[in-house]
DOSEZA-256680 format. One record per residue: residue number from 1; y, x negated, z negated of N, C-alpha, C in turn. Coordinates in Angstrom, 3 decimals, padded with zeros to 6 digits. Each point is the difference from the previous one (the first is absolute). Layout:
N
(NUM (Y X Z) (Y X Z) (Y X Z))
...
END
This chain:
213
(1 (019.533 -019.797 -011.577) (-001.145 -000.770 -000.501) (-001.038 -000.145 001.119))
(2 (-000.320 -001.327 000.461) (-001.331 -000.157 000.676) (-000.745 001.120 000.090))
(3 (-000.927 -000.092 000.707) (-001.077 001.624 000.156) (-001.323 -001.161 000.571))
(4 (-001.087 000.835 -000.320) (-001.385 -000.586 000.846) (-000.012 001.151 001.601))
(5 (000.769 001.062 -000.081) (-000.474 000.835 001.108) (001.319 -000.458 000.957))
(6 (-000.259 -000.458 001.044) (000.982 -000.574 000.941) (-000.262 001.422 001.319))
(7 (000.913 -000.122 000.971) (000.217 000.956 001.144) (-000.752 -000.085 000.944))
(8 (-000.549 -001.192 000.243) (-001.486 000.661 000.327) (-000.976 000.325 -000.379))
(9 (000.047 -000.170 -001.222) (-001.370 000.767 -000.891) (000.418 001.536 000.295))
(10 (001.282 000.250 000.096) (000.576 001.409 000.131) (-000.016 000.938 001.422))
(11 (-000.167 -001.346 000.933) (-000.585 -000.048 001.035) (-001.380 000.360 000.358))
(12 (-000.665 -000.081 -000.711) (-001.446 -000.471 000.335) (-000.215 001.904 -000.552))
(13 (000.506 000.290 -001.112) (-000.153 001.646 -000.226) (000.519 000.791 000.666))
(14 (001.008 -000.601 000.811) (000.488 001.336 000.763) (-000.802 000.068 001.193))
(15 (-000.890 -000.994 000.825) (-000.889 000.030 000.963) (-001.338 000.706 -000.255))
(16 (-000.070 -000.549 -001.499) (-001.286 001.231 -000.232) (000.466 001.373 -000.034))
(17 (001.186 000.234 -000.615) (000.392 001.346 000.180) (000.496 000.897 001.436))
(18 (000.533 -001.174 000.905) (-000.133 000.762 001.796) (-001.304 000.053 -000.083))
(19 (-001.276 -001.147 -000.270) (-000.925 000.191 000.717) (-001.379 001.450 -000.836))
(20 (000.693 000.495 -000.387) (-000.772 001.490 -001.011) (000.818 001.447 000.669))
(21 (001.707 -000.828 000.132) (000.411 001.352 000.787) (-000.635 000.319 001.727))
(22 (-000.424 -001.383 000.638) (-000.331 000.066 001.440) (-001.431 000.951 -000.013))
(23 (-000.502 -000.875 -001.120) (-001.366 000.655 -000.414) (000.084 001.371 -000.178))
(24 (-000.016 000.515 -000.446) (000.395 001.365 -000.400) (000.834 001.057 001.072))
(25 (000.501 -000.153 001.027) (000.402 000.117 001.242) (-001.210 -000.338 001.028))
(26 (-000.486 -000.473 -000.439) (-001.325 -000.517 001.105) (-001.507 000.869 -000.425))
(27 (000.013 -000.078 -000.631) (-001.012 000.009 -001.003) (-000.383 001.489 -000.687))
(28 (-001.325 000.777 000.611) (000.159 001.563 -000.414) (-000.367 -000.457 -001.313))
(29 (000.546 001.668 -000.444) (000.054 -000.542 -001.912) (-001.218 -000.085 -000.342))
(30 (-001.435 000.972 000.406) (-001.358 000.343 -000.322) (-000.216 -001.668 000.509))
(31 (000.427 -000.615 000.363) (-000.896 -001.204 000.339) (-000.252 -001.259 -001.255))
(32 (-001.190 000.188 000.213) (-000.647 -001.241 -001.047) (-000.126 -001.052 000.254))
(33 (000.265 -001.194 -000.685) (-000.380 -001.228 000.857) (-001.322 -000.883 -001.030))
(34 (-000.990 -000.415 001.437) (-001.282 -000.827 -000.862) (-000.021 -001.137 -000.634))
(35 (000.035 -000.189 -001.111) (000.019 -000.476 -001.052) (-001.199 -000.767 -000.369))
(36 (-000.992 000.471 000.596) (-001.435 -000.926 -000.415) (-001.106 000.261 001.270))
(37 (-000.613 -000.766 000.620) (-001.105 000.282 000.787) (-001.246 000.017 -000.161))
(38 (-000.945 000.840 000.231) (-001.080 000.103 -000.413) (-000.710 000.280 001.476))
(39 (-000.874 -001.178 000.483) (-000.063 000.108 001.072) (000.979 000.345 000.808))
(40 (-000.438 000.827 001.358) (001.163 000.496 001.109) (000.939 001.189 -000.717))
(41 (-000.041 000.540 -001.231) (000.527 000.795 -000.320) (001.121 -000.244 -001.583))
(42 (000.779 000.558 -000.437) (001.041 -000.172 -001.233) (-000.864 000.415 -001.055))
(43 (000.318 -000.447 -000.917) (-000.505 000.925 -001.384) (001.065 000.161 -001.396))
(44 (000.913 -000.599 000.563) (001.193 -000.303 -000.647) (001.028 000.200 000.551))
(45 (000.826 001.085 000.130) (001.141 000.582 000.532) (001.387 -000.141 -001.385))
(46 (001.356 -000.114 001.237) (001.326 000.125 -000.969) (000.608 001.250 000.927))
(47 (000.548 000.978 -001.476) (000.898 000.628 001.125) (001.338 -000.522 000.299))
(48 (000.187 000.608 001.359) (001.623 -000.546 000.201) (000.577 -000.553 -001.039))
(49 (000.704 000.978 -000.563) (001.325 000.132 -000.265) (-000.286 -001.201 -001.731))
(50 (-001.307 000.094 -000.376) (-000.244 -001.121 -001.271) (000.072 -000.920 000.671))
(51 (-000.787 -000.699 000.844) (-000.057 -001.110 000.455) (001.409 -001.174 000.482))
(52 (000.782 001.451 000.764) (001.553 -000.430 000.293) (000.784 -000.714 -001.071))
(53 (-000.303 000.900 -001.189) (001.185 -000.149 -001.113) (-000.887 -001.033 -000.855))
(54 (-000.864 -000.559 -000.004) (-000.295 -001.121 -000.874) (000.165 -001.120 -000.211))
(55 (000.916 -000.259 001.475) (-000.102 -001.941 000.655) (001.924 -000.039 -001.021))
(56 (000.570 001.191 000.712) (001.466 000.093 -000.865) (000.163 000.247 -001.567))
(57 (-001.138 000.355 -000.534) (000.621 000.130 -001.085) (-000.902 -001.255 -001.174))
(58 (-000.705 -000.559 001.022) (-000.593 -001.414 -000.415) (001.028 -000.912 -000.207))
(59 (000.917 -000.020 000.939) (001.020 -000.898 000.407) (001.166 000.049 -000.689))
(60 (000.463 001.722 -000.451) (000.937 000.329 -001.109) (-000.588 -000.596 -001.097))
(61 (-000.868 000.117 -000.854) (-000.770 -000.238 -000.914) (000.007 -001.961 -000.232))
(62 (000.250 -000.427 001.305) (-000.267 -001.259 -000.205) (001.437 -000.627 000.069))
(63 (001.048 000.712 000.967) (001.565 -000.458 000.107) (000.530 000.451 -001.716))
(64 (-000.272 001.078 -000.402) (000.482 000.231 -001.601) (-000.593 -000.867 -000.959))
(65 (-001.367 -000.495 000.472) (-000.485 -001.445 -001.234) (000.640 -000.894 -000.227))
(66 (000.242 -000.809 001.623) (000.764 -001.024 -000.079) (001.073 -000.220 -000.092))
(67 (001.182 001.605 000.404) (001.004 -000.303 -000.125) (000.445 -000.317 -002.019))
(68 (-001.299 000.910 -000.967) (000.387 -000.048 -001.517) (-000.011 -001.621 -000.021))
(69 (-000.986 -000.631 000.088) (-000.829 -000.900 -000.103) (001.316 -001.001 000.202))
(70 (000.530 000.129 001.481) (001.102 -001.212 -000.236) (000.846 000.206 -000.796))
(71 (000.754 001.228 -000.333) (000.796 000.601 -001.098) (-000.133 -000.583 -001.062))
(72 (-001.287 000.159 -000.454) (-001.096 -000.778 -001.372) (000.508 -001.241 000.394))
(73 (-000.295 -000.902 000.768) (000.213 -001.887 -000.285) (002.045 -000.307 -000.026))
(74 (-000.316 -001.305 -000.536) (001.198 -000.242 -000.137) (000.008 -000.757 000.620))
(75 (001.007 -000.040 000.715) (000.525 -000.842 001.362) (-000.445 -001.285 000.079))
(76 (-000.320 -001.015 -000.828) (-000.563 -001.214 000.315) (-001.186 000.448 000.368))
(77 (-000.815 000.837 -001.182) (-001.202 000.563 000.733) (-000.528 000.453 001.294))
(78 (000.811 000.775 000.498) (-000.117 000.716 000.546) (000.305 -001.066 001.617))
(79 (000.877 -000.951 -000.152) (000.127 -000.928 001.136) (-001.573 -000.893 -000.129))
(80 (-000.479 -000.236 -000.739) (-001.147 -000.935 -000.088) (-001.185 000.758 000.850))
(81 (000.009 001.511 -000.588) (-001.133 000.948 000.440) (000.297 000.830 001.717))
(82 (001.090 -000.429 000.357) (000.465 000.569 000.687) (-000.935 -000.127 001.538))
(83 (-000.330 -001.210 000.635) (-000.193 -000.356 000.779) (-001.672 000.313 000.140))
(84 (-000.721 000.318 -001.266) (-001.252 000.659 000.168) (-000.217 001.605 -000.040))
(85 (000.665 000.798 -000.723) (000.383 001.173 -000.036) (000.638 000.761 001.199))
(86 (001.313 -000.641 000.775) (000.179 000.700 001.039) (-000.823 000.088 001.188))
(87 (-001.245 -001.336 000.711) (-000.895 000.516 000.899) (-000.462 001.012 -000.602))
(88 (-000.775 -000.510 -001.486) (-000.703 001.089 -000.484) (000.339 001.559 000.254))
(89 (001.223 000.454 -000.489) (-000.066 001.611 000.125) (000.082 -000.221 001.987))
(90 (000.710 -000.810 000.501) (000.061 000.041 001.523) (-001.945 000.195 000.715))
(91 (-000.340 -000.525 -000.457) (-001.379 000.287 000.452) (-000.948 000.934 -000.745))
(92 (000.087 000.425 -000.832) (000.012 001.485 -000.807) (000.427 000.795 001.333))
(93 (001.209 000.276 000.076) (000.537 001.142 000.894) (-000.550 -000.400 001.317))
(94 (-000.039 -001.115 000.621) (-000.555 000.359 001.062) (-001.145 000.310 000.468))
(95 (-001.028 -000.321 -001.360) (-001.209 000.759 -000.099) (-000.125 001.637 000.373))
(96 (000.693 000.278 -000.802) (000.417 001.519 -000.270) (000.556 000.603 001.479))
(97 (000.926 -000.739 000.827) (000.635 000.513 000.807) (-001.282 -000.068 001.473))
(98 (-000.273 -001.151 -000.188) (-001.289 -000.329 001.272) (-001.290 001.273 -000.090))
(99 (-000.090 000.498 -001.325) (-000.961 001.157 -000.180) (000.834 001.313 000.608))
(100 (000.779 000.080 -000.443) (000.783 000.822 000.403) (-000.328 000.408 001.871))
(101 (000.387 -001.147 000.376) (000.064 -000.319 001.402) (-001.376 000.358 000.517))
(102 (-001.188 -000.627 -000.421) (-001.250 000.181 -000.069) (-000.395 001.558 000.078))
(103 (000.915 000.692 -001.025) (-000.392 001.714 000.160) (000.556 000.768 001.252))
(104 (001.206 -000.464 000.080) (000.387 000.319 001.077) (-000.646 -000.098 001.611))
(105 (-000.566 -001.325 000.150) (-000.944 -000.263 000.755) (-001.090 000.578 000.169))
(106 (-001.114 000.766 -001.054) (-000.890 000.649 000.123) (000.426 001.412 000.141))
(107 (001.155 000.401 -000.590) (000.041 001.440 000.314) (000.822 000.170 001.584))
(108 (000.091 -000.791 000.764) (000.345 000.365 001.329) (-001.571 -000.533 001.006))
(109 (-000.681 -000.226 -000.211) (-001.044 -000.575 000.024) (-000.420 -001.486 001.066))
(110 (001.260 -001.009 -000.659) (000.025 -001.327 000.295) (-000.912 -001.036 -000.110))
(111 (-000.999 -000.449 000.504) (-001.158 -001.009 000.304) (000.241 -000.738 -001.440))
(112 (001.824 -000.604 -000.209) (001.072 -001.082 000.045) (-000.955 000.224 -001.818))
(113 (-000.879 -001.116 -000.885) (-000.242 000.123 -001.189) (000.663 -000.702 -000.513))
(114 (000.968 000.853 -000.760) (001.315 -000.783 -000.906) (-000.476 -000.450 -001.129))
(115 (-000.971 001.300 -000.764) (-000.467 -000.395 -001.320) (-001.185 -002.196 000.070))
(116 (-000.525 000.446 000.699) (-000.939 -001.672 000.587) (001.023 -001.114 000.070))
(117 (001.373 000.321 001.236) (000.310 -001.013 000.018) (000.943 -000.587 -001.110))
(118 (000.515 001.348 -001.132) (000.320 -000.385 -000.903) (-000.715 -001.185 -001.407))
(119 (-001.081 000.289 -000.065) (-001.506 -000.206 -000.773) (000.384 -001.754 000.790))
(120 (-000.762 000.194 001.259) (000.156 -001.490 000.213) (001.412 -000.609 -000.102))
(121 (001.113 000.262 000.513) (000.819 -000.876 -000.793) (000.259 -000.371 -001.922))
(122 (-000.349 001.070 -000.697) (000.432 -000.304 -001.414) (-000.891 -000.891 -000.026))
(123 (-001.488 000.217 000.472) (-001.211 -001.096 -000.144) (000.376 -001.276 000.125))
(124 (000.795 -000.832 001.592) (000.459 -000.804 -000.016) (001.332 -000.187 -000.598))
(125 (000.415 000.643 -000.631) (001.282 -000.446 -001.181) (-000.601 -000.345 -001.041))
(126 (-000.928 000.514 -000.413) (-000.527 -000.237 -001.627) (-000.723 -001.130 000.520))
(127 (-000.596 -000.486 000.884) (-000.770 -001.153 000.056) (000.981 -000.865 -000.343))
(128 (001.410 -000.048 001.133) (000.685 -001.344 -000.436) (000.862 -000.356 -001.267))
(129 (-000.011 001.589 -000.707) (000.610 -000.081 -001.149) (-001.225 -000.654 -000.832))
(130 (-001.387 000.263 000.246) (-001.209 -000.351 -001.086) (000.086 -001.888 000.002))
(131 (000.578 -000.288 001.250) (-000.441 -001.647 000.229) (001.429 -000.295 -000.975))
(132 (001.513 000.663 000.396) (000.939 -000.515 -000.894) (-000.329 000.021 -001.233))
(133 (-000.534 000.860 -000.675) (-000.048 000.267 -000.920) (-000.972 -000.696 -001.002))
(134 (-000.811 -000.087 000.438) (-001.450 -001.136 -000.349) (000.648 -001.478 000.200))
(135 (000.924 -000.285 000.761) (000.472 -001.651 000.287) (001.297 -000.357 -000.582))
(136 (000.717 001.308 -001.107) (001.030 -000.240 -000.839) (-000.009 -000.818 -000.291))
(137 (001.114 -000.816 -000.652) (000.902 -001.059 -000.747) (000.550 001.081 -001.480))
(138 (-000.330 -000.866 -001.202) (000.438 000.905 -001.255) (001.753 000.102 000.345))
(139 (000.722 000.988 -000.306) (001.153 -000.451 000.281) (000.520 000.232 001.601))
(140 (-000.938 000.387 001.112) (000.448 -000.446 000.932) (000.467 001.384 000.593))
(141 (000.559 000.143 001.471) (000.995 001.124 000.402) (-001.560 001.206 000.096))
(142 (-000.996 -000.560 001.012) (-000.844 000.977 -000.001) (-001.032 000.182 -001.098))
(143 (000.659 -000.074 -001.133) (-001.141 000.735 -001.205) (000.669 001.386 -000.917))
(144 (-000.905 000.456 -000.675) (-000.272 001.152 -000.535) (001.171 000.095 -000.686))
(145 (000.551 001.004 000.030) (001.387 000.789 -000.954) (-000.218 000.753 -000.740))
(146 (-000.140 000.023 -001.094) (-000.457 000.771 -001.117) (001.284 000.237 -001.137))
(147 (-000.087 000.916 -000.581) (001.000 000.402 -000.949) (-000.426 -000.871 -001.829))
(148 (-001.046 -000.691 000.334) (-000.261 -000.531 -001.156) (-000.330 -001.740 000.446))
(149 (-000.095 -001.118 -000.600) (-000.489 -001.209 000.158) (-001.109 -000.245 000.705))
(150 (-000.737 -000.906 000.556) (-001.047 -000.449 -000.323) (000.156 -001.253 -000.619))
(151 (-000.586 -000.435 -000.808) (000.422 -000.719 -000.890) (-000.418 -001.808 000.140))
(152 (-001.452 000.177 000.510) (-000.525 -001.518 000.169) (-000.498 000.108 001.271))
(153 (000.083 -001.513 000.663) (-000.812 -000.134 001.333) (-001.327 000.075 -000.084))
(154 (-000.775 -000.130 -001.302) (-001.011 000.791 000.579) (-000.126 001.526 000.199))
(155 (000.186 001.190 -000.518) (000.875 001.129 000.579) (-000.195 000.288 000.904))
(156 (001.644 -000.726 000.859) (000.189 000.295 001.068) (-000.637 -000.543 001.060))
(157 (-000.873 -001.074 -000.152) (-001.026 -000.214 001.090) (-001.078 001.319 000.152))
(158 (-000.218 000.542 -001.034) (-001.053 000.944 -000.519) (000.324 000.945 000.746))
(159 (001.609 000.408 000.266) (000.408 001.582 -000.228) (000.041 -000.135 002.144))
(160 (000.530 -001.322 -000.024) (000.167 000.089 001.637) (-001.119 000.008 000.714))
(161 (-001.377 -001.145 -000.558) (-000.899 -000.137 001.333) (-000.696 001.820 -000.468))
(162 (-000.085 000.482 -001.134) (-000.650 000.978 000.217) (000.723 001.306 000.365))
(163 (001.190 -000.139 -000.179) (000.655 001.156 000.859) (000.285 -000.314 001.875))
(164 (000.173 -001.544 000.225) (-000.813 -000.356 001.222) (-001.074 000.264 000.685))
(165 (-000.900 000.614 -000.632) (-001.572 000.443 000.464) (000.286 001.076 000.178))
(166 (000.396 001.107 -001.306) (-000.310 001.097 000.112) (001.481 000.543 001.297))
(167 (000.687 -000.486 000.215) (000.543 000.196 001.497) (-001.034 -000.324 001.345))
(168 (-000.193 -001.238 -000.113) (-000.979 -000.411 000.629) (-001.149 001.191 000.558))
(169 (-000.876 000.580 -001.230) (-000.979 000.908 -000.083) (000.408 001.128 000.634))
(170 (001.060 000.584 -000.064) (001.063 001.269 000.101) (-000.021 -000.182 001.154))
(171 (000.764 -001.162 001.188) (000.512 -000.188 001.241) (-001.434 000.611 000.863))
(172 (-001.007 -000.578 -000.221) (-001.807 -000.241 000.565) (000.009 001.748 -000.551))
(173 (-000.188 000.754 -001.171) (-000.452 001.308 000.200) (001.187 000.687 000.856))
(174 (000.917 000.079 000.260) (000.956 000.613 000.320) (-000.202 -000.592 001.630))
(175 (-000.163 -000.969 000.796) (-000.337 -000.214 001.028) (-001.474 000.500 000.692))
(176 (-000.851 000.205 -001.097) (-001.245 000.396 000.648) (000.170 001.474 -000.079))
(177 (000.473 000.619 -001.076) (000.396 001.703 000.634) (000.686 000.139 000.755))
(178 (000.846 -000.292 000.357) (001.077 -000.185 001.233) (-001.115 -000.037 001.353))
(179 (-001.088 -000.763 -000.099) (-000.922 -000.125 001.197) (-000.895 000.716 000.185))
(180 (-000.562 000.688 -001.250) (-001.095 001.206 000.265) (000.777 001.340 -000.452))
(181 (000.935 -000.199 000.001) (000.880 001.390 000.401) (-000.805 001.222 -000.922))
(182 (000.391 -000.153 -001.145) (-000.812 001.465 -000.618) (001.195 001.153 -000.337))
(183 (001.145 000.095 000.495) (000.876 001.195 -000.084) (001.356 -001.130 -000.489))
(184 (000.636 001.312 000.165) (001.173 -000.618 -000.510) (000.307 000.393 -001.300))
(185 (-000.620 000.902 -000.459) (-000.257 000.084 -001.665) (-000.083 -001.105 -000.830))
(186 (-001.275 -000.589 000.251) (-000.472 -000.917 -000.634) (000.853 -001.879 000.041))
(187 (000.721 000.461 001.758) (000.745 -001.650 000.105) (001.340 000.192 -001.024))
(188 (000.322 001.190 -000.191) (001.519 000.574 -000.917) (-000.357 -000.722 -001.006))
(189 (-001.127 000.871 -000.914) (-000.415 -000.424 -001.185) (-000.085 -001.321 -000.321))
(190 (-000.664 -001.043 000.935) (-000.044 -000.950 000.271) (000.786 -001.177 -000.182))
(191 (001.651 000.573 000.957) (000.982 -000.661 -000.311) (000.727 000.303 -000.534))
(192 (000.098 001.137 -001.200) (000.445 000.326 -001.087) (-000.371 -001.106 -000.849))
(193 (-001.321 -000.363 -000.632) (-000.729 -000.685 -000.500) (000.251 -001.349 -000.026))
(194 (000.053 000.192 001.210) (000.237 -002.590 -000.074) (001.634 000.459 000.049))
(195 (000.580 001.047 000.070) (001.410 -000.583 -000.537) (000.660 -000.019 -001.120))
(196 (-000.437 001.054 -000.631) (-000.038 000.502 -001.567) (-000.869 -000.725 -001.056))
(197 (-001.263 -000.221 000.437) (-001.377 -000.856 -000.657) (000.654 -001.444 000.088))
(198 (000.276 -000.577 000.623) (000.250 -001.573 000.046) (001.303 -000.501 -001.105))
(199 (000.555 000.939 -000.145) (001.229 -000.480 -000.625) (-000.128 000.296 -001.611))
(200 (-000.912 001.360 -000.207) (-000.333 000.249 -000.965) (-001.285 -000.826 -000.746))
(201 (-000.936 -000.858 000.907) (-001.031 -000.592 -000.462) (000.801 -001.272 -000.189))
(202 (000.574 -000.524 -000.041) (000.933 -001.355 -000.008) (000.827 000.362 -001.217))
(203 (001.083 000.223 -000.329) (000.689 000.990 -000.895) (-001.333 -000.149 -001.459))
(204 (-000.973 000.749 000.364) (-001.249 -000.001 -001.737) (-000.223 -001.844 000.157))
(205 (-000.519 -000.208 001.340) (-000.059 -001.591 -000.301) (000.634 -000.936 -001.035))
(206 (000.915 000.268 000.483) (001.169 -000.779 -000.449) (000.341 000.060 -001.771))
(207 (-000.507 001.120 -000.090) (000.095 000.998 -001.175) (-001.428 -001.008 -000.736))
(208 (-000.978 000.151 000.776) (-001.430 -000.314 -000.973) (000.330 -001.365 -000.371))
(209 (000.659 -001.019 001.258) (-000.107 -001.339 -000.302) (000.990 -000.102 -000.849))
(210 (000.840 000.807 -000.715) (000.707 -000.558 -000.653) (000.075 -001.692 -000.650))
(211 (-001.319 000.629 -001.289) (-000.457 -000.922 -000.989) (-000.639 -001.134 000.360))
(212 (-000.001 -000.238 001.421) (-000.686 -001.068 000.163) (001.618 -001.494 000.511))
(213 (-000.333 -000.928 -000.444) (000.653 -001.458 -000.576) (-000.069 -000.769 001.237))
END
């Protein structure tokens, strides 16, 4: 049976998982990494060995969703949804894996800011996803996949230009922390947020406009 988790999604976990074992080989265990800046100094510390194991078991957590999830659709379904779902978990994990990388980088004490340059790229992904998405066609390849209808074009004009913005909005906060650099705590949280938040604020959309004709 079809699957949503393909071999490089399987890929993409086993790099986070070298890159926690290098870590951890590199990396004394008492060492904390800064998490938030407060002025020239941290105020927000991770220890090792949490910080390591969170990017992998984000990624388990997210390869076991999607693999039910395609399980759940039935094959016509599941070919229709297919082509938005697999970047999707693909850029999920490489979120996860680029943080990863990012820790690794600070605990050898690398200039190299993985967590930033991560931030600015999702920033410019969600921008050009905010313009696709806002300039949909009802019906068309780049619009919203939902497990339920939307039912009328007015709706789905509704559900796109304003889930268009709020990408839009997302790309601009997520680019300006990326530039005043307030930890890598806060850019995590961050892009936890516009990746989890966007799909879930679209999803109730879609949901509220039902009733509307």
């Amino acid at each position: 049976m079809p699957s949503l988790v393909t071999r490089f999604h399987l890929l993409l976990f086993g790099v986070t998982l070298a890159i926690a074992g290098v870590a951890v080989m590199h990396i004394p265990p008492h060492f904390a990494f800064p998490a938030h800046w407060h002025g020239s100094s941290a105020d927000w510390l991770w220890p090792r060995d949490l910080a390591l194991a969170v990017p992998p078991l984000i990624e388990i957590v997210l390869i076991t969703g999607f693999f039910v999830l395609g399980r759940a659709l039935t094959r016509n379904h599941l070919a229709k949804v297919r082509h938005i779902l697999d970047p999707a978990l693909t850029l999920l994990l490489a979120v996860a894996t680029a943080c990863q990388a990012g820790l690794l980088l600070i605990g050898i004490g690398s200039d190299f800011d993985m967590f930033r340059i991560t931030a600015f790229g999702l920033a410019a992904t969600l921008l050009v996803l905010a313009v696709v998405i806002f300039e949909a066609e009802r019906h068309s390849y780049a619009g919203l996949r939902m497990p339920w209808p939307i039912r009328s074009d007015r709706a789905w004009t509704l559900v796109h230009r304003t889930s268009g913005l709020a990408a839009g909005a997302a790309a601009i906060v997520l680019a300006w922390l990326a530039w005043t650099d307030p930890g890598p705590g806060i850019l995590s949280l961050a892009l936890g947020a516009s990746l989890l938040g966007l799909p879930l604020f679209a999803g109730m959309l879609t949901l509220l406009t039902r009733p509307l004709r």
